[in-house]
Legacy VTK file of the C-alpha trace (Angstrom):
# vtk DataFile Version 3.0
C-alpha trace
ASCII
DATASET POLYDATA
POINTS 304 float
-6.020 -20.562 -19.780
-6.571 -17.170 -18.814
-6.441 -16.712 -15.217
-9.922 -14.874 -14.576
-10.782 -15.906 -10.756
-8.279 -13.749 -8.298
-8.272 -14.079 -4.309
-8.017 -10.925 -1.980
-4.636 -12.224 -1.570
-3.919 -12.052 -5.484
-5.664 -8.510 -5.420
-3.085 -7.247 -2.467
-0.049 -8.031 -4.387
-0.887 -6.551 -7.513
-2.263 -3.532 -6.602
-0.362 -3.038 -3.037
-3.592 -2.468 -1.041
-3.556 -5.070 2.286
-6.579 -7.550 2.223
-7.477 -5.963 5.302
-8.159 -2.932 4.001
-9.980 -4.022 0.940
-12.225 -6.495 3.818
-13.061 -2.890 4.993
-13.732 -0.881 2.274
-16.175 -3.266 1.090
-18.086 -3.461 4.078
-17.554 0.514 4.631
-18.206 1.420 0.978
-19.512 -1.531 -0.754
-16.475 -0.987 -2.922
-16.310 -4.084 -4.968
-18.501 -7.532 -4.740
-16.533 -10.566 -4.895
-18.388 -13.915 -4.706
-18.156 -16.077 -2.047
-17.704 -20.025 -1.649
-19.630 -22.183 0.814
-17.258 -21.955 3.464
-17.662 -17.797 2.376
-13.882 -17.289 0.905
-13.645 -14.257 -1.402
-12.979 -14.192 -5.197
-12.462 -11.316 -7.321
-13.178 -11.571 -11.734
-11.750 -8.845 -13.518
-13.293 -6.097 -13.805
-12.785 -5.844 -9.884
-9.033 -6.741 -9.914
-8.949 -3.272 -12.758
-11.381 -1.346 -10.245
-8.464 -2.129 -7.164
-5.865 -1.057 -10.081
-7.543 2.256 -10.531
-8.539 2.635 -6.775
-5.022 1.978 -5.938
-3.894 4.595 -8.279
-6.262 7.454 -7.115
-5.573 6.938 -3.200
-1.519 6.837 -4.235
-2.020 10.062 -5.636
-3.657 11.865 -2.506
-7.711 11.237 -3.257
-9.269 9.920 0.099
-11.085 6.551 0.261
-14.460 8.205 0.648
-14.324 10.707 -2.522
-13.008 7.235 -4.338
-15.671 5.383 -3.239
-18.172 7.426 -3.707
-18.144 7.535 -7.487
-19.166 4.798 -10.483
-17.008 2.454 -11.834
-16.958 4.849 -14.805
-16.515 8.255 -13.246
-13.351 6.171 -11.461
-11.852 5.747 -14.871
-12.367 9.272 -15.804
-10.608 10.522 -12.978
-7.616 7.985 -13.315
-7.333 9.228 -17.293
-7.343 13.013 -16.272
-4.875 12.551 -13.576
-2.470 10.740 -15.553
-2.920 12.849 -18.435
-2.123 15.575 -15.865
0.656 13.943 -14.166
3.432 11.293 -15.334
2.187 8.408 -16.867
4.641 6.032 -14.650
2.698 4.244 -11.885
-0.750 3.894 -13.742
1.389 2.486 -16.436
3.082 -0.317 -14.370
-0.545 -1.176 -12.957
-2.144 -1.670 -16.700
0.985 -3.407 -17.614
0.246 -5.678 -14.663
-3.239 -5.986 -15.707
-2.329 -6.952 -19.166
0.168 -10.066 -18.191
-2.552 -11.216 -15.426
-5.371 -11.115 -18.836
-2.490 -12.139 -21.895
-3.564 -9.290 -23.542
-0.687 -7.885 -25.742
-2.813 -5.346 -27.231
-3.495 -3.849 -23.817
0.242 -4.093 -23.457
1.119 -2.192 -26.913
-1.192 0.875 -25.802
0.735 1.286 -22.281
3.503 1.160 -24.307
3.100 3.493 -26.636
1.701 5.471 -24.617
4.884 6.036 -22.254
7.126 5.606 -25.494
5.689 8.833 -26.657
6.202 10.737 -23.399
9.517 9.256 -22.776
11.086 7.665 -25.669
12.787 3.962 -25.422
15.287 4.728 -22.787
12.674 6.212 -20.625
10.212 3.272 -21.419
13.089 0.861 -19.941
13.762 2.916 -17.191
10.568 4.238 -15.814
8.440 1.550 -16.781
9.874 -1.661 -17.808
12.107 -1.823 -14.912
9.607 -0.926 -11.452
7.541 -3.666 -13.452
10.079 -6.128 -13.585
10.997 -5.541 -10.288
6.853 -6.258 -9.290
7.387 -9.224 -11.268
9.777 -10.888 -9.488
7.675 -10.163 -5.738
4.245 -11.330 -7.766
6.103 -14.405 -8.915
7.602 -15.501 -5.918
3.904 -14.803 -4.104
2.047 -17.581 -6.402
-0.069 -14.284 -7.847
1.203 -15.296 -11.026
2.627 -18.339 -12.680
5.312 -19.274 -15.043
2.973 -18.927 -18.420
2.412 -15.142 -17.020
6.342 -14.480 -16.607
7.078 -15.606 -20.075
4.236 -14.099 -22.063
5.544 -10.689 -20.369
8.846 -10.880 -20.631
8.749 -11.977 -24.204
6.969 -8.811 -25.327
9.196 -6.797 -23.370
12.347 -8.419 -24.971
10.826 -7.942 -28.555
10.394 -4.360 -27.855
14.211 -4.593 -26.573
15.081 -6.026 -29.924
13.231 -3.834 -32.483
15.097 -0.810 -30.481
18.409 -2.526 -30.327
18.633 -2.947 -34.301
17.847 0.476 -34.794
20.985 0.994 -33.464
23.081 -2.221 -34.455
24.536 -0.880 -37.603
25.078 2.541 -36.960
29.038 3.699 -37.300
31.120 3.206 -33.709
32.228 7.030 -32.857
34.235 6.261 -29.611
37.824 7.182 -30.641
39.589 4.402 -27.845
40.230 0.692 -28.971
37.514 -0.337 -26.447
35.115 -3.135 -26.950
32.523 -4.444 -24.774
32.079 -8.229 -24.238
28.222 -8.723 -23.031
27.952 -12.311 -21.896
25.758 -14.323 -19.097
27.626 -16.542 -17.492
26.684 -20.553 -17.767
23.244 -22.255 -17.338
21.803 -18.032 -16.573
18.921 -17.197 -19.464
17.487 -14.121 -17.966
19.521 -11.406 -20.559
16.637 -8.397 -20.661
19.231 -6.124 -18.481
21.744 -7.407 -20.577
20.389 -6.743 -24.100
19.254 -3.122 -23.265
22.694 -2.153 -22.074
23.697 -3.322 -24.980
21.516 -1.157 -26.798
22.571 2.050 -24.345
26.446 1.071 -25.569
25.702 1.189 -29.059
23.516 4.430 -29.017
26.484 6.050 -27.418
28.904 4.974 -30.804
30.623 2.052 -28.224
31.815 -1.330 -30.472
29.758 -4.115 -28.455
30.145 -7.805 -29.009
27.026 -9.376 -27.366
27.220 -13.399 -26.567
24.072 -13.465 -25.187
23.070 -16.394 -22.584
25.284 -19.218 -20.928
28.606 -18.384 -21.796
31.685 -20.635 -20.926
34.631 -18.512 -19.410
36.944 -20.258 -21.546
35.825 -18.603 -24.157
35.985 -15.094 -23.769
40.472 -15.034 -24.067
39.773 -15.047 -27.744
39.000 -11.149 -27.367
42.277 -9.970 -25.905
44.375 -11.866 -29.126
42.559 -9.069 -31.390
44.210 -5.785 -31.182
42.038 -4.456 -28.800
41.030 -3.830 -24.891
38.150 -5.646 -24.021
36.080 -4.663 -21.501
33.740 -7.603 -20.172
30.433 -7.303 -18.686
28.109 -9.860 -17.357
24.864 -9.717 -15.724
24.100 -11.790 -13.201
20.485 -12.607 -12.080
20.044 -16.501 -10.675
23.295 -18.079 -11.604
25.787 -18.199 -10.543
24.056 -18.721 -7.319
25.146 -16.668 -4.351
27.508 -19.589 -2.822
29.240 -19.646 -5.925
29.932 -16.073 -6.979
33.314 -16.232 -5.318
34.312 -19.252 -7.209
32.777 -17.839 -10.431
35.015 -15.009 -9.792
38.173 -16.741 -9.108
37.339 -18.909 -12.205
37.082 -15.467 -14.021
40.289 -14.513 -13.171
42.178 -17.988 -13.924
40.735 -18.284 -17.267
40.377 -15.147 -18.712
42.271 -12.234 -17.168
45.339 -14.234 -16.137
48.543 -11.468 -16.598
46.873 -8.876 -17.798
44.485 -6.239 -16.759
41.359 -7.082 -18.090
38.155 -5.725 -16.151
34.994 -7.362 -15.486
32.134 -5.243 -14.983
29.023 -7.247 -12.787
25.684 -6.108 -12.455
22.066 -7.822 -11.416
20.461 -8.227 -8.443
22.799 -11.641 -7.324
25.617 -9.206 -8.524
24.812 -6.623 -5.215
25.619 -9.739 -2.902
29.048 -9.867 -3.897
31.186 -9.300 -0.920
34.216 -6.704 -1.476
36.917 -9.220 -0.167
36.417 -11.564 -3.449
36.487 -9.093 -5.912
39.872 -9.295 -7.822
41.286 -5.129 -8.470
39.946 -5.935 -12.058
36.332 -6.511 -10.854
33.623 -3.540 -10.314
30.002 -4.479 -9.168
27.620 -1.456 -10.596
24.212 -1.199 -9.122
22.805 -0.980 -12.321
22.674 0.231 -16.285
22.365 3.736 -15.374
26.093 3.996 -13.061
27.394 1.738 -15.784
26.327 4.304 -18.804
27.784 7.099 -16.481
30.912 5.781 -16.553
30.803 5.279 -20.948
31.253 9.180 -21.737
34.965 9.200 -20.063
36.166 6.500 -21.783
34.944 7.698 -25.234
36.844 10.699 -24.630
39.627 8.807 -23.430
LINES 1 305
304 0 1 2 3 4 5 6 7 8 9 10 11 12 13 14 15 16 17 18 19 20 21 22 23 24 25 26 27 28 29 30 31 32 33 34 35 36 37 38 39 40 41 42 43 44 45 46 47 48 49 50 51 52 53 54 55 56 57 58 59 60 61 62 63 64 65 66 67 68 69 70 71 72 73 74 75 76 77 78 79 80 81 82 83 84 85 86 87 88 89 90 91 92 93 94 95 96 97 98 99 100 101 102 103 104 105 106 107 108 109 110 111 112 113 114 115 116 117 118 119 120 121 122 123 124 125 126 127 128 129 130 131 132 133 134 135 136 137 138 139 140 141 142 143 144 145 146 147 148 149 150 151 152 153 154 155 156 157 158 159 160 161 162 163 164 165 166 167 168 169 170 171 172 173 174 175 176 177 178 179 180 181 182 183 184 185 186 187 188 189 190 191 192 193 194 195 196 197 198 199 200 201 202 203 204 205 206 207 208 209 210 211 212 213 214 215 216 217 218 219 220 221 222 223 224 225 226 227 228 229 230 231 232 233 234 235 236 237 238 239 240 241 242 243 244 245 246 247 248 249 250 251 252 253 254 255 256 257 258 259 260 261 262 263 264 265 266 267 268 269 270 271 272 273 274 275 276 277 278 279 280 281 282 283 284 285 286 287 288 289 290 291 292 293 294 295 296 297 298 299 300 301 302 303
């Protein structure tokens, strides 16, 4: 069912305005009308959960409460399209995008997207606007704004958009001139491979030879690559498991099972990845704070 009844507190996570502050602006400015229960708690449909979208956009970009609140619902709307025309598309973006998971709208979803995909192209879609959402997504889910059904209708359409790109670039011919090859894996029982599939996609545009094993991977698996003639370079993205109290041991396991002798580097990223502490990392081991220092690092070794 779409979720179509919000509370203040619902409206203060997605759009980053405190309930306090949206308390006073509707008894200051009569800003939106929620209804009221019996015992007089707040709920927001909406139409008012879009109006604190595009309030919260106009404020962020310097537009005082008053001047806000003294227009229509519609004039409000005006002004958010002719300032984002004006200026970039980013933030408004992540709020409609937000807007769309809370209503399962995916044609709401294909607009933004286009939209930024036109101004930006795919790279820029992923960076500017895929990832600030998904980092939202993870506060809104961990808040009770929004429920499993949400994260998954979301995430799915981001990952198809993910896809479509990535094949575009699948079959194209590999231009790096080293005996390189990338070994994308998530290591076992973690699903969550969105970070993982668009570096993926970021290798291949840049003429790297990828080998992508996708979701829960066994370590004892991966020795097969360093039997084929070439230098494999595994990378792993770690989001929920392993879980913090096991990283070291996932490490050490790494190590034992895979790079044994030789000098085979692991590259980590994801947000479990950043609470690696130095003292277990093997001399093999690098933890990147993300796609972007790991794609800095790709032209060197193509020239290699």
């Amino acid at each position: 069912m779409i979720k179509s009844k919000f509370s203040i507190k619902d409206l203060e996570n997605l759009s980053g305005i405190k309930s306090h502050t949206i308390r006073i602006w509707e008894k200051r400015y009569e800003l939106l009308e929620p209804d009221r229960t019996d015992t007089n708690i707040r709920s927001y449909n909406l139409s008012s959960l879009r109006k604190i979208l595009n309030v919260s956009y106009l404020k962020n970009s310097g537009i005082k409460i008053s001047t806000i609140a003294s227009l229509t619902t519609t004039e409000i709307e005006t002004q958010v399209r002719t300032l984002v025309k004006r200026n970039s598309k980013n933030d408004h973006a992540v709020q409609e995008l937000k807007l769309a998971m809370v209503n399962f709208d995916q044609f709401m979803f294909q607009k933004v997207y286009d939209a930024v995909l036109a101004e930006v192209g795919f790279s820029g879609v992923f960076y500017r606007l895929f990832i600030p959402f998904l980092e939202e997504l993870g506060y809104l889910w961990q808040s009770k704004t929004i429920n499993i059904a949400h994260e998954h209708f979301i995430s799915h359409l981001i990952k198809q958009k993910v896809l479509i790109n990535l094949e575009k670039v699948q079959y194209q011919e590999v231009s790096n001139k080293n005996n390189n090859v990338y070994v994308l894996f998530l290591p076992e029982n973690e699903m969550h491979d969105l970070g993982l599939l668009f570096l993926n996609y970021e290798l291949l545009k840049r003429g790297c030879k990828t080998v992508y094993l996708g979701a829960s991977m066994v370590l004892e698996a991966l020795p097969f690559f360093k039997n084929q003639g070439v230098t494999p370079i595994y990378i792993t993205y770690i989001t929920v498991n392993p879980t913090e109290k096991e990283l070291p041991s996932f490490l050490r396991k790494f190590d034992r099972k895979v790079t044994k002798e030789d000098a085979v580097e692991l590259w980590i990223l994801g947000y479990l990845a950043q609470k690696i502490k130095p003292k277990d990392l093997s001399k093999n081991q690098t933890v990147y704070s993300g796609i972007s220092e790991v794609i800095k690092k790709i032209p060197e070794l193509i020239e290699a």
